[in-house]
N, CA, C and O atoms as a CHARMM CRD file, in Angstrom:
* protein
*
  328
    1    1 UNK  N     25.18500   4.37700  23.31500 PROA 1      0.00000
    2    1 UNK  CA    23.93500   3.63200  23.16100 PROA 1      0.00000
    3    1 UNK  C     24.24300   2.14700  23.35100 PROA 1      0.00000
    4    1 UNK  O     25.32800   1.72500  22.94900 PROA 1      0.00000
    5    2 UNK  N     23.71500   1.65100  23.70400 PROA 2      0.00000
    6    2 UNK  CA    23.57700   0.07500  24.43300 PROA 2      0.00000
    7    2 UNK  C     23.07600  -0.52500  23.23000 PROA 2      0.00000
    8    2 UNK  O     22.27100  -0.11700  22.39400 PROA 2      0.00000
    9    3 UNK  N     24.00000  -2.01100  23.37400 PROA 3      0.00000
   10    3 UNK  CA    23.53700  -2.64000  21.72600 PROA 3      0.00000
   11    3 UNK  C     22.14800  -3.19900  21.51100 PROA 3      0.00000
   12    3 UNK  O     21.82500  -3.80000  20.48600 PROA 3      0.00000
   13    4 UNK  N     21.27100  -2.94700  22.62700 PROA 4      0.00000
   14    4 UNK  CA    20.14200  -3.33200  22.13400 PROA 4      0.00000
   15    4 UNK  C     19.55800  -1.81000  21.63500 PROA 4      0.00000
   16    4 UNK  O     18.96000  -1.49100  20.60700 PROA 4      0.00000
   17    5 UNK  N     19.94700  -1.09200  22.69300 PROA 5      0.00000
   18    5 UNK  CA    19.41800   0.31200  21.34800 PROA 5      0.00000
   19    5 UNK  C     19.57500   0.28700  20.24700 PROA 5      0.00000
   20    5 UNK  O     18.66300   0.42200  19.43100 PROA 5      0.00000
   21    6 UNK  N     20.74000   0.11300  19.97400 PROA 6      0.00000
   22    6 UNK  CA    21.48400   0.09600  18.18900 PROA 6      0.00000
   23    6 UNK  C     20.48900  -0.92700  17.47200 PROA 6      0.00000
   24    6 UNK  O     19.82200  -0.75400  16.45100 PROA 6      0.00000
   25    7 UNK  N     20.58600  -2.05600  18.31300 PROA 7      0.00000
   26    7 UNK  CA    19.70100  -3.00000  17.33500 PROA 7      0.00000
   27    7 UNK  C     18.03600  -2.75900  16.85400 PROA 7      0.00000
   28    7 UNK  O     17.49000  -3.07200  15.79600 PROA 7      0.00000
   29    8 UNK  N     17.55800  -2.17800  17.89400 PROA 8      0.00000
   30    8 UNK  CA    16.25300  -1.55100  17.97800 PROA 8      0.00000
   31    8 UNK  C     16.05800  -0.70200  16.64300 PROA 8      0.00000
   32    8 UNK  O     15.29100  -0.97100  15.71800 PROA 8      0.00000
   33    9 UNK  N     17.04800   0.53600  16.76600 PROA 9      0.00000
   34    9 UNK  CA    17.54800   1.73600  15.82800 PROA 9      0.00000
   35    9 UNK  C     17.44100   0.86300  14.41900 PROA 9      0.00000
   36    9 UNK  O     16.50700   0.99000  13.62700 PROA 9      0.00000
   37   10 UNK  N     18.40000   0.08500  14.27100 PROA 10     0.00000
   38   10 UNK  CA    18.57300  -0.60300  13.11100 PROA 10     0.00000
   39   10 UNK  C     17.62200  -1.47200  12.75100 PROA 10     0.00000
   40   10 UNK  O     17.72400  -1.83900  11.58000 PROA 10     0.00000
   41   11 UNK  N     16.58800  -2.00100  13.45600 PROA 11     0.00000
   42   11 UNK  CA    15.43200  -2.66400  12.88200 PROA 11     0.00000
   43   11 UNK  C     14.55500  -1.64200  12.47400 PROA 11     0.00000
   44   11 UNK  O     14.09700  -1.94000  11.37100 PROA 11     0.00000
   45   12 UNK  N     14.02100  -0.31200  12.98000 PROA 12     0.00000
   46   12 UNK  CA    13.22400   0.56600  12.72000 PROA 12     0.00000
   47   12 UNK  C     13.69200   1.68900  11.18700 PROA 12     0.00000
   48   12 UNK  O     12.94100   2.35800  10.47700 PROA 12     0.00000
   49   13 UNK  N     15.15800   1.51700  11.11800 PROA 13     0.00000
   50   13 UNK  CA    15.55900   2.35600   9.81700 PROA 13     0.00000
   51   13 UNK  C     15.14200   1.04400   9.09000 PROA 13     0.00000
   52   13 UNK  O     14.43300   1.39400   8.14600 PROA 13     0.00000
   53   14 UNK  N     15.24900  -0.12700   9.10600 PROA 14     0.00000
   54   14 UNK  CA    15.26900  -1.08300   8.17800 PROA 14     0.00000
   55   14 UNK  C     14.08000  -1.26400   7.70200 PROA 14     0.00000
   56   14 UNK  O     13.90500  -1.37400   6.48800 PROA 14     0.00000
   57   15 UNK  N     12.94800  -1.33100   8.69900 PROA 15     0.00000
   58   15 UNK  CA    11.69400  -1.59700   8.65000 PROA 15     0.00000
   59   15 UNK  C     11.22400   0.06200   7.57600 PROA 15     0.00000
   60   15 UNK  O     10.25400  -0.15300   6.84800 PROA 15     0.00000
   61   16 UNK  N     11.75400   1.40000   7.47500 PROA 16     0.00000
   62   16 UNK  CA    11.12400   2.55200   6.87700 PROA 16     0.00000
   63   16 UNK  C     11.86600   2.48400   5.78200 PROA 16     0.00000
   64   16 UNK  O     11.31300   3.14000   4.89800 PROA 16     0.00000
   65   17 UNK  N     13.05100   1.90900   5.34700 PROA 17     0.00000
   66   17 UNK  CA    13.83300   1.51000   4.10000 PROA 17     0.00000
   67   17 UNK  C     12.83400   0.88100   3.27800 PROA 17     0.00000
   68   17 UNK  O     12.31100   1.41200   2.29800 PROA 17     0.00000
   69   18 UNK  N     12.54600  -0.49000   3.79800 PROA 18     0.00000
   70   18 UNK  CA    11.16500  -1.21300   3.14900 PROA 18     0.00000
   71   18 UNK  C      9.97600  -0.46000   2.94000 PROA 18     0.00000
   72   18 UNK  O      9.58900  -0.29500   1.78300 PROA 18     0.00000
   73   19 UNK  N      9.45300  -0.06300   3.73000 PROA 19     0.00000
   74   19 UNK  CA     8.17000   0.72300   3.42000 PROA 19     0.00000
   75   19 UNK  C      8.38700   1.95700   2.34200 PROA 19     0.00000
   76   19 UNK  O      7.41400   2.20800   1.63100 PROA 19     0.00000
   77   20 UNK  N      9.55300   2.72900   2.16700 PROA 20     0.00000
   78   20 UNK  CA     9.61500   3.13400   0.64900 PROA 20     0.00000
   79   20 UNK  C      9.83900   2.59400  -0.16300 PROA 20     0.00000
   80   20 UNK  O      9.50600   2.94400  -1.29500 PROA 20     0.00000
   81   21 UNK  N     10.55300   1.43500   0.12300 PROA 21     0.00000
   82   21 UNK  CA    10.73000   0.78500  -1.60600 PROA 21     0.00000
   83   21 UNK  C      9.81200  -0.11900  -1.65500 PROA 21     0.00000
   84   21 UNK  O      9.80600  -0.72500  -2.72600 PROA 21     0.00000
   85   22 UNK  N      8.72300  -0.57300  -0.60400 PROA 22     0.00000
   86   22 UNK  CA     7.14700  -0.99000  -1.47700 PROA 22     0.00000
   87   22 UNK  C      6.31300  -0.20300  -2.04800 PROA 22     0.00000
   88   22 UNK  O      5.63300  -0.70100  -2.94500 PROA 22     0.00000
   89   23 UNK  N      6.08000   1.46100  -1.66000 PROA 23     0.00000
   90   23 UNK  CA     5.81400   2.56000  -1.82100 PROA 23     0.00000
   91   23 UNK  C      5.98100   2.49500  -3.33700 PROA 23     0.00000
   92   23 UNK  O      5.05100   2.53900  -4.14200 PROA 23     0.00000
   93   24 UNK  N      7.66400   2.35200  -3.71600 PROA 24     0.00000
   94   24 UNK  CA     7.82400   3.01300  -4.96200 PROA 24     0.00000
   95   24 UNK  C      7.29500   1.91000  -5.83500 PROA 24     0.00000
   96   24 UNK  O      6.68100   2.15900  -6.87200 PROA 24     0.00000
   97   25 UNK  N      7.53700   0.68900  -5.41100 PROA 25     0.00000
   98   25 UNK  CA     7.27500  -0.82100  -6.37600 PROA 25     0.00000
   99   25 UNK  C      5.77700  -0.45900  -6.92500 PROA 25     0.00000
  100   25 UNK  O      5.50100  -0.53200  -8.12300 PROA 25     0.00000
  101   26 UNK  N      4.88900  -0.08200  -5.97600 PROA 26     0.00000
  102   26 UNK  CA     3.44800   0.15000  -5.71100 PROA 26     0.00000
  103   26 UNK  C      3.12700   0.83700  -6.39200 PROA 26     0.00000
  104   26 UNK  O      2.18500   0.51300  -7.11500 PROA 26     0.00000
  105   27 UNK  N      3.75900   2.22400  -6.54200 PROA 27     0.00000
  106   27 UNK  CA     3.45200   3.25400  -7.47000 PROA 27     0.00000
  107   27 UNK  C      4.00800   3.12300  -8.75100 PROA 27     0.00000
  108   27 UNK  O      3.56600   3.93100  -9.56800 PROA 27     0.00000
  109   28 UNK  N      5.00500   2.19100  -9.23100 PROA 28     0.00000
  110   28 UNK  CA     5.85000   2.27200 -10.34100 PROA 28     0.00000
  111   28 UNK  C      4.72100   1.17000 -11.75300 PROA 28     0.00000
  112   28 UNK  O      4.55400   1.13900 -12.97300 PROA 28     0.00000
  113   29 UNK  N      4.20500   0.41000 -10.41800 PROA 29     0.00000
  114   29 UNK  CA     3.41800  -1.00300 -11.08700 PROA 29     0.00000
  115   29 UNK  C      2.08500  -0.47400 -11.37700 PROA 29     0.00000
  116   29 UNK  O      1.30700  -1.09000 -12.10600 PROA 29     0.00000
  117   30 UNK  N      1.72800   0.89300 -10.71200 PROA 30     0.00000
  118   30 UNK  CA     0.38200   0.66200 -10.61900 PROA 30     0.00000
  119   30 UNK  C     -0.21400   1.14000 -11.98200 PROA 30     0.00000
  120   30 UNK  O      0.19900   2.07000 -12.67500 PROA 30     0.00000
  121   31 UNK  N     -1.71100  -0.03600 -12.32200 PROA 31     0.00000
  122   31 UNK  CA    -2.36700   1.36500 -13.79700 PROA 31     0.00000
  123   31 UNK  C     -2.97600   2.45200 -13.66600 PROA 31     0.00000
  124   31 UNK  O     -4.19000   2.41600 -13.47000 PROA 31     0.00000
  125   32 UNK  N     -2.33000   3.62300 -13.73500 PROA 32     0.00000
  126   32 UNK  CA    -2.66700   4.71900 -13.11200 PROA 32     0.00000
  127   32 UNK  C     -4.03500   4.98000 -14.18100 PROA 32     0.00000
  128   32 UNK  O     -5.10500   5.28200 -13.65300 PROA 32     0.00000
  129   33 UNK  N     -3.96100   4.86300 -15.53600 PROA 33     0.00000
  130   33 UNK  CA    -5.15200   5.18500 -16.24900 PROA 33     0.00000
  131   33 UNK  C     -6.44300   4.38500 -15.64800 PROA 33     0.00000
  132   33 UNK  O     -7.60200   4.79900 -15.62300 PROA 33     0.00000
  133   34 UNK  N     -5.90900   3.03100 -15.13200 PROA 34     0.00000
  134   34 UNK  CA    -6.96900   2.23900 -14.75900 PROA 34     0.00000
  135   34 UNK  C     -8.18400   2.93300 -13.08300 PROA 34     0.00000
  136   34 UNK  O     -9.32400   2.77600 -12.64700 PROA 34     0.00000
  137   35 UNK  N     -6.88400   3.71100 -12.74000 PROA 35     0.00000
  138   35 UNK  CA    -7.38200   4.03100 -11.16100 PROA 35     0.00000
  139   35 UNK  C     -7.86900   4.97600 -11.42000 PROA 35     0.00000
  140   35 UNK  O     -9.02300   4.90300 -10.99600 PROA 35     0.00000
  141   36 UNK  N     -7.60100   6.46800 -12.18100 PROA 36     0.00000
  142   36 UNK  CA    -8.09300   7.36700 -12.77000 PROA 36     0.00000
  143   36 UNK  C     -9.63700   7.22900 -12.88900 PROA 36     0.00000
  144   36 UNK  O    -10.45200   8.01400 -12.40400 PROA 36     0.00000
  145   37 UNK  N     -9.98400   5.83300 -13.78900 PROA 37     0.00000
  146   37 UNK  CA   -11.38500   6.20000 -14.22200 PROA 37     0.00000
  147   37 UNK  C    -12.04300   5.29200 -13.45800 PROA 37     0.00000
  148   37 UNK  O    -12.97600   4.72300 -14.02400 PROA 37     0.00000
  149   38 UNK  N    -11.81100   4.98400 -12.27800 PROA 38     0.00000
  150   38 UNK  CA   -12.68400   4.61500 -10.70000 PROA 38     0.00000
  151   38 UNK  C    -13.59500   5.56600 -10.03500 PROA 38     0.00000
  152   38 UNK  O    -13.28800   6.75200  -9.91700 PROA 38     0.00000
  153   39 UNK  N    -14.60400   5.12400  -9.63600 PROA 39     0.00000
  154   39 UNK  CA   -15.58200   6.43900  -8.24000 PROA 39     0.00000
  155   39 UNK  C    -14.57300   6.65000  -8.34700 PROA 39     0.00000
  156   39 UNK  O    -13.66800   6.20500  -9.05300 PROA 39     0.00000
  157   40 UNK  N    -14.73300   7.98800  -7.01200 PROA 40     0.00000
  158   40 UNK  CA   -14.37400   8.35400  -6.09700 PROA 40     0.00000
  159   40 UNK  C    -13.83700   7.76200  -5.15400 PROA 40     0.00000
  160   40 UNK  O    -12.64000   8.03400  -5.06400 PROA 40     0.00000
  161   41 UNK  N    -14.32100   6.85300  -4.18200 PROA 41     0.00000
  162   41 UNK  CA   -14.23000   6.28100  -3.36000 PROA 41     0.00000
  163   41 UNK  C    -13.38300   5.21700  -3.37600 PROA 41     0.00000
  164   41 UNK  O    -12.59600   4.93600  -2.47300 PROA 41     0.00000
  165   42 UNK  N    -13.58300   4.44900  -4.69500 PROA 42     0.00000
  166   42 UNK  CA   -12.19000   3.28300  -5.31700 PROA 42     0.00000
  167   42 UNK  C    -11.27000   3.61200  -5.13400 PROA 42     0.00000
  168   42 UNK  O    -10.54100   3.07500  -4.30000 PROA 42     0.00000
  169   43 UNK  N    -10.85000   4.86600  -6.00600 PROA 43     0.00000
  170   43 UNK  CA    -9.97100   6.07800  -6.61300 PROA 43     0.00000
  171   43 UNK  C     -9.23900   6.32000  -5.11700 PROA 43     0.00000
  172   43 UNK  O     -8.14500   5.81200  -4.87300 PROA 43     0.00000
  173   44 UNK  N     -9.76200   6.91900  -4.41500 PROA 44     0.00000
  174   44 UNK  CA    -9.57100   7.14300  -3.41800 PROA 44     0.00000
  175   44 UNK  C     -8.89000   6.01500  -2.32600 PROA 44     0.00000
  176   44 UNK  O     -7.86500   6.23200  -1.68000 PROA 44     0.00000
  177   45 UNK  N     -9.40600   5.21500  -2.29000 PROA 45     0.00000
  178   45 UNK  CA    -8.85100   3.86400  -1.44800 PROA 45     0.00000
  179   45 UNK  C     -7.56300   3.06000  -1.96800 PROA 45     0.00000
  180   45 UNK  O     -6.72700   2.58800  -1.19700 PROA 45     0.00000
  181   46 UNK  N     -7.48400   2.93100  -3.73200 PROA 46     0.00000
  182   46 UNK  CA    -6.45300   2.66600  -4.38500 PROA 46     0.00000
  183   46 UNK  C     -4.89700   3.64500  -3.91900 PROA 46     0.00000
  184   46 UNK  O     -3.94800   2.98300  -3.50000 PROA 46     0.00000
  185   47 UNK  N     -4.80500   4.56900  -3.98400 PROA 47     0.00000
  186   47 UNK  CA    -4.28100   5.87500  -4.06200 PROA 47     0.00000
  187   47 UNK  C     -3.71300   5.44900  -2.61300 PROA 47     0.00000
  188   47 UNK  O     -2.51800   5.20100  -2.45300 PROA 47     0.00000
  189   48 UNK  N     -4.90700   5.36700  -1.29800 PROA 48     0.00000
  190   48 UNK  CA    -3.94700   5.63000  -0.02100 PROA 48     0.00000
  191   48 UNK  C     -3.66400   4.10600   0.57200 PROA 48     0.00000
  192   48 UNK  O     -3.02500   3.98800   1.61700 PROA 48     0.00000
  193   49 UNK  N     -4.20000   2.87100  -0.18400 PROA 49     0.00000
  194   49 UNK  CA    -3.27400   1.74500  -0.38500 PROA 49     0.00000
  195   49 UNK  C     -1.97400   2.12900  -1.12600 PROA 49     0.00000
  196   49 UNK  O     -0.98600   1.89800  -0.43000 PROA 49     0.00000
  197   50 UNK  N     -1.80400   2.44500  -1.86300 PROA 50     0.00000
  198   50 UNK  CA    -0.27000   2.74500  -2.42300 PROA 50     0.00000
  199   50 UNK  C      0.72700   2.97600  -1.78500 PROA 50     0.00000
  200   50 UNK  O      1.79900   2.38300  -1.66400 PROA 50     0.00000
  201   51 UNK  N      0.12000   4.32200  -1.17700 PROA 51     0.00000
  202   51 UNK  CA     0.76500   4.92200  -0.16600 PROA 51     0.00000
  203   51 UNK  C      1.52700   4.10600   1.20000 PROA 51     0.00000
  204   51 UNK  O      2.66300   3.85700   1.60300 PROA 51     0.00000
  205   52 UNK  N      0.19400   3.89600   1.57700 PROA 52     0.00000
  206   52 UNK  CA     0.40800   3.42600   3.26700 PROA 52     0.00000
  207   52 UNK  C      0.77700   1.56200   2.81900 PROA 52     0.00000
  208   52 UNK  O      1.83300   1.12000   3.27300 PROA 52     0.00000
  209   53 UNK  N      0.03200   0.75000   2.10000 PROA 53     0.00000
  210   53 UNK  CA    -0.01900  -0.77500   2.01500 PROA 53     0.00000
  211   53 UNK  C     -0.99600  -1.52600   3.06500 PROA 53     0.00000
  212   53 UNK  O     -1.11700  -2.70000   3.41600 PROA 53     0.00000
  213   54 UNK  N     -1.73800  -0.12100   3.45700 PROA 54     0.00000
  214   54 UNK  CA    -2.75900  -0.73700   4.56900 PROA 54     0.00000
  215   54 UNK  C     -3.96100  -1.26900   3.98900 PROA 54     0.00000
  216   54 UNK  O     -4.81300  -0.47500   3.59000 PROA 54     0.00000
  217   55 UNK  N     -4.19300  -2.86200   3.86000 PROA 55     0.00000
  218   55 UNK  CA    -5.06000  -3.09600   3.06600 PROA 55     0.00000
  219   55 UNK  C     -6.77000  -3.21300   3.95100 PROA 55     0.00000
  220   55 UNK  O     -7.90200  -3.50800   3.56900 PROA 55     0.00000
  221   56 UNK  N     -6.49300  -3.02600   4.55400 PROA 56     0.00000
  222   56 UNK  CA    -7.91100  -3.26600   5.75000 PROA 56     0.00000
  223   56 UNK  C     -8.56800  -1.86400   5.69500 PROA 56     0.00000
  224   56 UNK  O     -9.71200  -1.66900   5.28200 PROA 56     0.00000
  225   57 UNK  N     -7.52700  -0.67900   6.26200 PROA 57     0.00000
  226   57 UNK  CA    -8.38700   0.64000   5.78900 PROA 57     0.00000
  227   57 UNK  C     -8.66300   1.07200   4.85900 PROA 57     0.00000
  228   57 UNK  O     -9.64000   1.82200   4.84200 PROA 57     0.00000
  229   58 UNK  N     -7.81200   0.75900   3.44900 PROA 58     0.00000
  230   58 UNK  CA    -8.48000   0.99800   1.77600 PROA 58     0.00000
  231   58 UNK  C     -9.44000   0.04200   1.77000 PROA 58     0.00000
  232   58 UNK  O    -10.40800   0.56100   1.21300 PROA 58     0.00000
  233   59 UNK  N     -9.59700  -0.61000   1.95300 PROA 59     0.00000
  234   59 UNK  CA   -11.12300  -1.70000   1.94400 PROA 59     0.00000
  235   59 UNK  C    -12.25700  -1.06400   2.25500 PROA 59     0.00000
  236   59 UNK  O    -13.29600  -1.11900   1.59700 PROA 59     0.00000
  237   60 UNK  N    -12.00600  -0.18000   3.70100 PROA 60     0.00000
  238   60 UNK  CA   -13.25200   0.54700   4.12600 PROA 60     0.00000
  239   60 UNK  C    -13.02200   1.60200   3.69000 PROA 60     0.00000
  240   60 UNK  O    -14.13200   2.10900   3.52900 PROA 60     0.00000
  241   61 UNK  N    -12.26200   2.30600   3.37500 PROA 61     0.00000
  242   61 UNK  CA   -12.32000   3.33500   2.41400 PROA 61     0.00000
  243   61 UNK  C    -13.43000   3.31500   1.47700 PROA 61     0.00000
  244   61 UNK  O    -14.38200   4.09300   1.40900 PROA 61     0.00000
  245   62 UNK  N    -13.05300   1.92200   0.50300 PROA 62     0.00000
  246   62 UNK  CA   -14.08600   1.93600  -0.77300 PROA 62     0.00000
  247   62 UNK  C    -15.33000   1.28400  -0.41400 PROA 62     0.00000
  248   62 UNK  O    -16.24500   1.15000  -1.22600 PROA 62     0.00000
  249   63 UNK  N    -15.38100   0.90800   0.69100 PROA 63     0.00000
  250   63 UNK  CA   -16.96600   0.29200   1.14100 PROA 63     0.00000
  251   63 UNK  C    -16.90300  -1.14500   0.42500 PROA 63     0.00000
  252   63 UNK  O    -17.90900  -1.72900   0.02300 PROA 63     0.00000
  253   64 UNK  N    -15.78800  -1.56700   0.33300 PROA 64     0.00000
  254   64 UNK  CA   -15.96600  -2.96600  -0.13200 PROA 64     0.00000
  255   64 UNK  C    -15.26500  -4.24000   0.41600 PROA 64     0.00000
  256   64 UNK  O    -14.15400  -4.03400   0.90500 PROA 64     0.00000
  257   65 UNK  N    -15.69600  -5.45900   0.42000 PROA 65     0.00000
  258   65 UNK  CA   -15.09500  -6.37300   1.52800 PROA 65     0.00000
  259   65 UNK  C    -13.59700  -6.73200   0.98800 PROA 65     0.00000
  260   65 UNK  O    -13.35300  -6.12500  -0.05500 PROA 65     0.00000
  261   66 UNK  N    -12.42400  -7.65500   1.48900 PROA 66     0.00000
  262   66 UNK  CA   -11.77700  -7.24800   1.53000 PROA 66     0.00000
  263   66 UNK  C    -11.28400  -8.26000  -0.01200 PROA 66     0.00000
  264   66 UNK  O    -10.49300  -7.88000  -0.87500 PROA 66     0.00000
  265   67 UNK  N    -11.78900  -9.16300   0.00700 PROA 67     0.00000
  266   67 UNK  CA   -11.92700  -9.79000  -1.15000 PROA 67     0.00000
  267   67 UNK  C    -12.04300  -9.19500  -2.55300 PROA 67     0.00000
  268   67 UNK  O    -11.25600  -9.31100  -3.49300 PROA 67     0.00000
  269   68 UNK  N    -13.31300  -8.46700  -2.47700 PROA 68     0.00000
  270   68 UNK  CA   -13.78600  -7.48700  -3.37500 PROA 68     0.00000
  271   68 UNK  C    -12.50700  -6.98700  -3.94100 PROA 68     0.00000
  272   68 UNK  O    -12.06600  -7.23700  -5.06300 PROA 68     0.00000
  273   69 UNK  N    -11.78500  -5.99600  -2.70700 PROA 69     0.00000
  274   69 UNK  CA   -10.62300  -5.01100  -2.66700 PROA 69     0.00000
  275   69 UNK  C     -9.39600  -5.64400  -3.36700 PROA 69     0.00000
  276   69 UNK  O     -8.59800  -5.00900  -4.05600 PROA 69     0.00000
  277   70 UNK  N     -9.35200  -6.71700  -3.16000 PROA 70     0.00000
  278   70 UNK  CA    -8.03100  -7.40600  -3.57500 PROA 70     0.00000
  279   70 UNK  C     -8.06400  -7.99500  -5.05200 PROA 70     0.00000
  280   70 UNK  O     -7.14900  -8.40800  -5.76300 PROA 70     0.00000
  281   71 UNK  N     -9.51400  -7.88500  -5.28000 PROA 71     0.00000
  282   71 UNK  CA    -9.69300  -7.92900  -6.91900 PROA 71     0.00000
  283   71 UNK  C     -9.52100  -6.88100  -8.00600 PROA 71     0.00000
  284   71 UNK  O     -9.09200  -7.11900  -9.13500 PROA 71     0.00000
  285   72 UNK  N     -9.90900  -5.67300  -7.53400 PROA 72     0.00000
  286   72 UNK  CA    -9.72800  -4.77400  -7.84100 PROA 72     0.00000
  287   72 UNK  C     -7.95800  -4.33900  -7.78200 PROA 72     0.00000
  288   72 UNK  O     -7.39500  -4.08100  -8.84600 PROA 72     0.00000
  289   73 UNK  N     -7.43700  -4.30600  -6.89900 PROA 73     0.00000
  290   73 UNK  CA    -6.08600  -3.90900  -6.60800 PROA 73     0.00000
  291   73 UNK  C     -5.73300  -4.92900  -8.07400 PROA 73     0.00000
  292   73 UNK  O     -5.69700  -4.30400  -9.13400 PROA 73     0.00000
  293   74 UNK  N     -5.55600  -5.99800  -8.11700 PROA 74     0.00000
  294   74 UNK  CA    -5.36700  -7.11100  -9.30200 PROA 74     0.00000
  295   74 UNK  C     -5.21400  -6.28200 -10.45500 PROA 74     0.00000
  296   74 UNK  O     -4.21300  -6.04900 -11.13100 PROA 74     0.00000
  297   75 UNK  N     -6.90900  -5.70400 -10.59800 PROA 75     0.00000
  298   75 UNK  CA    -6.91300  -4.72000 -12.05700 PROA 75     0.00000
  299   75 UNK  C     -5.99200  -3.75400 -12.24400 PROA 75     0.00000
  300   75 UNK  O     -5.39000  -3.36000 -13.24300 PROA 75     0.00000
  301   76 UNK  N     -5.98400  -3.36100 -10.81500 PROA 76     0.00000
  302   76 UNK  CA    -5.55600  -2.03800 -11.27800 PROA 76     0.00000
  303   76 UNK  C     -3.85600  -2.53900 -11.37600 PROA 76     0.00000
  304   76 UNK  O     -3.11100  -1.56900 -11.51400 PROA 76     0.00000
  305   77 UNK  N     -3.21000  -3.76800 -11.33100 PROA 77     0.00000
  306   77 UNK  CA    -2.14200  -4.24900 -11.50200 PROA 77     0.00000
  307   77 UNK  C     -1.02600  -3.53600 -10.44800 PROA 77     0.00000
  308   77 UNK  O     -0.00100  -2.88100 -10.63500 PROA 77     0.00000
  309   78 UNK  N     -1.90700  -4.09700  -8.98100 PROA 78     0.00000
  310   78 UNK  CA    -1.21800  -3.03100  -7.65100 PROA 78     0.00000
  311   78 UNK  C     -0.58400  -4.70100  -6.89000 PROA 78     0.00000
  312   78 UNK  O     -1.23100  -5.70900  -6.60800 PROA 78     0.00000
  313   79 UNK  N      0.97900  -4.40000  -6.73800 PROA 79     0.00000
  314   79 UNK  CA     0.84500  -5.76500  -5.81500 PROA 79     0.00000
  315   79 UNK  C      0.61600  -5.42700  -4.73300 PROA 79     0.00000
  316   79 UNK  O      0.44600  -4.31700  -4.22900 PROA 79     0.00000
  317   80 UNK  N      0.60300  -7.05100  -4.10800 PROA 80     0.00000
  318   80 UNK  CA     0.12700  -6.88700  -2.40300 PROA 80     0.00000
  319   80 UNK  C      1.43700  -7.28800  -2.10600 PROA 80     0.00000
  320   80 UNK  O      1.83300  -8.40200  -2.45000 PROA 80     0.00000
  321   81 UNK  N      2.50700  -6.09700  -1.19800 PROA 81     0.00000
  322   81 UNK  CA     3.36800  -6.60000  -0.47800 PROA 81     0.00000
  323   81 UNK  C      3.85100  -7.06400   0.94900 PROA 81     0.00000
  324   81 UNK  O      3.80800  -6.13900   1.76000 PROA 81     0.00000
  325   82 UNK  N      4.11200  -7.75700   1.24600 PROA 82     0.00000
  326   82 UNK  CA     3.86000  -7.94400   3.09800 PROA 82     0.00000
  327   82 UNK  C      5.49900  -8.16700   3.39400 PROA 82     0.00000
  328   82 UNK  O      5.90000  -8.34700   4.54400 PROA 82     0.00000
């Protein structure tokens, strides 16, 4: 493999290294009692922000702007990691 492959390789394991350990930060921090007693739709958008950290599609998830969303995430004591 050619060292820009390798380097490629090694930015993409590096880049899915991070995305679980915001995953776990996400889930470790979050108030799960708090998300629990949300709609549906909150509930729901909280949950696959955790997951993914995609904050634009949990926004439309919960039908709320993105502002809104980022207040809520607050409560529910979810950070925002980038």
């Amino acid at each position: 493999m050619s060292s820009k492959g390798t380097a490629n390789k090694d930015l993409i394991e590096n880049f899915w290294r991070e995305e679980i350990e915001f995953r776990r930060i996400r889930r470790e921090s979050a108030d799960w009692s708090f998300i629990e007693k949300q709609p549906p739709r909150i509930k729901a958008a909280l949950e696959y922000y955790i997951e993914t950290g995609d904050i634009r599609t949990s926004s439309k998830i919960a039908g709320l702007n993105l502002c809104v969303f980022r207040n809520i995430l607050r409560q529910a004591r979810i950070p925002v990691i980038t």
